[in-house]
N, C-alpha and C positions, 0 to 999 in steps of 0.2 A: 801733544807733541813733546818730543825729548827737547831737555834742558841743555843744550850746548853752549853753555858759559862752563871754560875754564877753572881752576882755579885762579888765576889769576886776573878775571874776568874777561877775557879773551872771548871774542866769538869763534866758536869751530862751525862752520857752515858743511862739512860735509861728515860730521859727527865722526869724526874717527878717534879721539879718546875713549868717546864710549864703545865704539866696535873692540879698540885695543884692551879697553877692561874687560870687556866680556871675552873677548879670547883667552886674556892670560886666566881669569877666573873659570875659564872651561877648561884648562890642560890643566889643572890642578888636579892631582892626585885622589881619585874615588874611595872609600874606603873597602877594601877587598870583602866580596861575599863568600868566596869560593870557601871558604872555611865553615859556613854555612852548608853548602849543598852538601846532599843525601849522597852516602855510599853505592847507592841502590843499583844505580845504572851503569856503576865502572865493576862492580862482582858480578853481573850481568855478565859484561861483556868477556872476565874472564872465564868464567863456566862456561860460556857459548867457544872458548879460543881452545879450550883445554877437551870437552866433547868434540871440537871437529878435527884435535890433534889425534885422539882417540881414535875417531873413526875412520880417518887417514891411514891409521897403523893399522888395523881392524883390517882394512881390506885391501891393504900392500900385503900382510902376512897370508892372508885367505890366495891372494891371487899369487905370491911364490910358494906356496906350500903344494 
C-alpha cells in the first residue's frame, strides 16, 4: 500500500500528491528519438511520389499527343 503521509505528515486519504507527482513527472519532456530513426522510409516515399509524378506525365502526353 502507498505511503500517503505528506510531508508534513499530513494524511492524504485519497492519494492525490502522489497522483499530482506522477502527472507532472509524466508531462516531462522525453528525450527526442526522431534523430535516431532511419532515412529509409521517407526516400521511399519520395521515389514512389516522384515515379507516379512520372507516370502521370507519361500518360497525359501519350493521351494528347
Amino acid at each position: 500500500m502507498a505511503n500517503n503521509q505528506g510531508p508534513q505528515g499530513n494524511y492524504d486519504p485519497a492519494g492525490s500528491t502522489q497522483m499530482f507527482r506522477a502527472f507532472v513527472d509524466e508531462g516531462a519532456p522525453a528525450p527526442s528519438r526522431q534523430a535516431a530513426a532511419p532515412a529509409g522510409p521517407r526516400v521511399g516515399l519520395i521515389v514512389g511520389v516522384v515515379v507516379a509524378v512520372v507516370v502521370v506525365a507519361a500518360v497525359a502526353w501519350l493521351a494528347l499527343a
